[in-house]
Every structure is written in C-alpha cells, then in structure tokens.
N, C-alpha and C positions, 0 to 999 in steps of 0.2 A: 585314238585317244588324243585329248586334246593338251596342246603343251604343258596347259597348267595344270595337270591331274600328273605330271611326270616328278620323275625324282630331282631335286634341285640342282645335284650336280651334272642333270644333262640338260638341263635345261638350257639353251643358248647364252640368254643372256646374263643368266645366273655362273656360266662356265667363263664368259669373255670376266667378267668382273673379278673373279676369284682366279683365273689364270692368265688371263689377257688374251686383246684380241687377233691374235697369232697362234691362238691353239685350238680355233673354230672355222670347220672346214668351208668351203664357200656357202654351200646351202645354212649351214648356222649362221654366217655375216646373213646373207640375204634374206633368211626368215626372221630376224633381228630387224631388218627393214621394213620389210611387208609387216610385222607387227600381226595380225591376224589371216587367218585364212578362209575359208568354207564348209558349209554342212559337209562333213564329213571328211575332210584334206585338211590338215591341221597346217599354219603357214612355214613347217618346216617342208612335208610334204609338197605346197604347192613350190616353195625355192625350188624345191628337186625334181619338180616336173618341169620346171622352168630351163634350168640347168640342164633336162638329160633333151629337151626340144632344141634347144639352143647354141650348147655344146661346149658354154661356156660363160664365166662373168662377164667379161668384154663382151661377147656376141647379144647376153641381156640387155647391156647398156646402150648396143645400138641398134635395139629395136625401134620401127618409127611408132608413134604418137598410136596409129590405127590398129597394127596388129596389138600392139602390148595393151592397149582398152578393151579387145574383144575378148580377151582368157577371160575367164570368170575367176575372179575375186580381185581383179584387180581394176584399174579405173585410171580415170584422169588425174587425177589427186595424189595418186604412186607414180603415174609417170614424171608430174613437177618434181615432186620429191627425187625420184632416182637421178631424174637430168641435173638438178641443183647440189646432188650428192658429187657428180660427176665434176661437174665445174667448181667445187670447193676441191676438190682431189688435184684438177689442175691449180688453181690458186696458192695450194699448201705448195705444190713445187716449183712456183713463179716467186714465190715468197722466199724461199729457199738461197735462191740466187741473188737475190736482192743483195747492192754491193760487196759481191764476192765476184773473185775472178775465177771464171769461168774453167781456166785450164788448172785452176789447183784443185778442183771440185768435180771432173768430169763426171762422176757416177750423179750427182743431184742434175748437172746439163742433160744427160743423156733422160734423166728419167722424166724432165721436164719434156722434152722433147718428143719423149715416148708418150706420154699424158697429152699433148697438143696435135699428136698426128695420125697415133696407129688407129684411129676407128673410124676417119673417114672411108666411104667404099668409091671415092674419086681418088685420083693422084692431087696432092695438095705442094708446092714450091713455097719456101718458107725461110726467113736469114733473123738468127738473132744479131743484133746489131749492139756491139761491142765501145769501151772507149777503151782511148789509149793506156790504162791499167785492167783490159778484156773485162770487166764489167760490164752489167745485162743495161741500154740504154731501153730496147724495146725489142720485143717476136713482131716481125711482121708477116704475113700470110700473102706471097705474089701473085700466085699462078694457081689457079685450080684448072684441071684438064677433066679427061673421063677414066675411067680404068685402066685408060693402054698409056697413059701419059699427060703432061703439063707441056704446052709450050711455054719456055722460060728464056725473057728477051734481055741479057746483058746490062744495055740502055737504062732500063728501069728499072735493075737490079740497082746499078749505080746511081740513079738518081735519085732514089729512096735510102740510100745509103749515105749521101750528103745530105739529102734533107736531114738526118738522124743524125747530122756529128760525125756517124761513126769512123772511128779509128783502124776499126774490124771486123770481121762478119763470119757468122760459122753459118754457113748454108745448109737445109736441113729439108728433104722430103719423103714422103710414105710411098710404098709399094702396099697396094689393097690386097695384092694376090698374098701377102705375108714373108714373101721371101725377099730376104735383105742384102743379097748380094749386088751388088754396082753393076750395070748393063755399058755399055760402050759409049753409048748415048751421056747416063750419066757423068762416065769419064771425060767425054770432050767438054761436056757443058760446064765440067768443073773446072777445066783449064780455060776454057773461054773466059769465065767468070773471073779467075784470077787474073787474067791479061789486062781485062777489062776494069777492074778496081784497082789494081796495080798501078794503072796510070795516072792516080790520080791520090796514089798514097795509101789506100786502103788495103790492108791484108785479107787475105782470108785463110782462118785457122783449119777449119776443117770440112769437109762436106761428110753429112751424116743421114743415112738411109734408113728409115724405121720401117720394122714391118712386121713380124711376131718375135723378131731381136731386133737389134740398132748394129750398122755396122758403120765404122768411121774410118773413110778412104784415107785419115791421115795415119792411121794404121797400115796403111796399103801399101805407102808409100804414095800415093797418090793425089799427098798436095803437100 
C-alpha cells in the first residue's frame, strides 16, 4: 500500500510534524528523503531494504555514487541530495563551535569531529587549530593513509599550525575498522607531536580517535 493511502498518524512525515523528528525510526527519516518509491515498494519499504543491505544510516551515506544508482528507484538526483544532506549535518556542527571554546563544549567538538571523520574507509590525520581562548581557527585534514594507517610527519603538523596562528591544537583521526581504542603507535605519535609543538609554544589539548565512538587520550591520561 502506498504511503498515501495510510493512516496519518503513521504516516512519516505527518508523525515527525505532530511529534518531532526524534520519534521516526531511521527508515521513517530515510523514506522522508527518498520521498517516493516503486511499483510496488512504497519509499518506506525501499529505506528498509536500504537499511536491512547496508546495516545501517552511516553505511547508506557512504555508499559511492555507482552502487547507490544501480538499486531501482533510486538515481543520481538522491545521491546529490543525500551527500548535500550529509555536508549540511557537518556544517550545523562546524557552525556550532563557531567562537565557542572548545574545552567548555566538548560534546558539540566531539560530535563535529565524529561528523568530519567516522565515514571515511581510509585512515584520515586531522588538527582543529585552536586560539589562545581554544576557539575553532580552522579543521585541517593532514595525512590520509589506507586502512592500516596515515603517516603523520611532526614538521608539518607544526608548520600548518603556525601558518594558522594557532595557540592550540586538538589532534584528531579515524580508525575505519570502528574501534576507537589508541594503538601504541597512536600514543607515541601523540607525544611526538606534543614535543614537537611545544617548542614552539603551541599546546596540544587532546588527541581524539573516532571510529563507531570517539575516545579522547586526554581521558587517558595521555596528554
């Protein structure tokens, strides 16, 4: 049956309106998107075939350009749409931080952070660049590597850090595999990195690992 033949109150977009959009499960946000569906798959149906192939919203969102064309009912025209949907989501929490310090707001940092990193399927080296009241100056993106890692070179970490003013830096990258626990590796590169900015005045607040949670070594004790 087709969504508009249904009772209003289940209706998606008739439920996010009258309840808000926090009480519509993923496949109701995503059939909200898709707007229509197919002979015979109504677009709540196709979100939940979407979803039960995929295994998940994030996992939709980074489907490339070729397989998300070839589903039927879907097209070039959903995929601008979903990626544009994607990059206003990071926007809203770059927006967020705009002159606010960083360390009284941690949950809006982290979730920027998590919006900026967790859906690459590379390892991605990344330093928000702070001023001397931890304010957002700018995300830079350093170091892409392949799945097993980034090489991340001190040098340039520090040189991109002075060209930016900054005062500060919270370093920040993704694990693809999802688990966000700190490897060895990450720990010396973290104190490298501090050694390395340190001498030249520049702190660094935290190092922070995204990967299906955020885990922040300065909880670690670890910087």
């Amino acid at each position: 049956m087709a969504i508009s033949h249904w009772p209003s109150a289940e209706k998606p977009r008739e439920k996010l309106i009258h309840r808000g959009a926090g009480a519509l499960s993923d496949a109701e946000l995503l059939a909200i998107f898709l707007r229509t569906g197919v002979a015979g798959c109504s677009a709540l149906d196709l979100a939940r075939q979407l979803l039960s192939d995929y295994g998940s919203l994030r996992s939709v969102f980074a489907v490339d350009a070729k397989r998300f064309c070839n589903r039927r009912g879907l097209g070039l025209a959903k995929f601008v749409q979903l990626q544009a949907a994607l990059e206003i989501a990071r926007r809203h929490f770059a927006e967020a931080l705009d002159n606010q310090d960083c360390l009284t707001r941690p949950a809006q940092t982290m979730n920027y952070l998590r919006a900026r990193l967790r859906d690459y399927d590379y390892e991605v080296f990344a330093c928000l660049m702070l001023d001397n009241r931890n304010r957002v100056i700018a995300f830079r993106e350093l170091f892409r590597g392949t799945i097993d890692g980034a090489s991340v070179y001190p040098r340039e970490v520090v040189k991109q850090a002075l060209a930016d003013n900054a005062a500060a830096v919270i370093l920040a990258h993704n694990h693809p595999s999802g688990v966000c626990e700190p490897s060895q590796a990450d720990i010396r590169i973290t104190g490298s990195l501090q050694q390395a900015l340190g001498l030249v005045d520049i702190r660094v607040l935290d190092h922070v690992i995204v990967g299906d949670g955020v885990t922040c070594l300065s909880e670690r004790g670890l910087v």
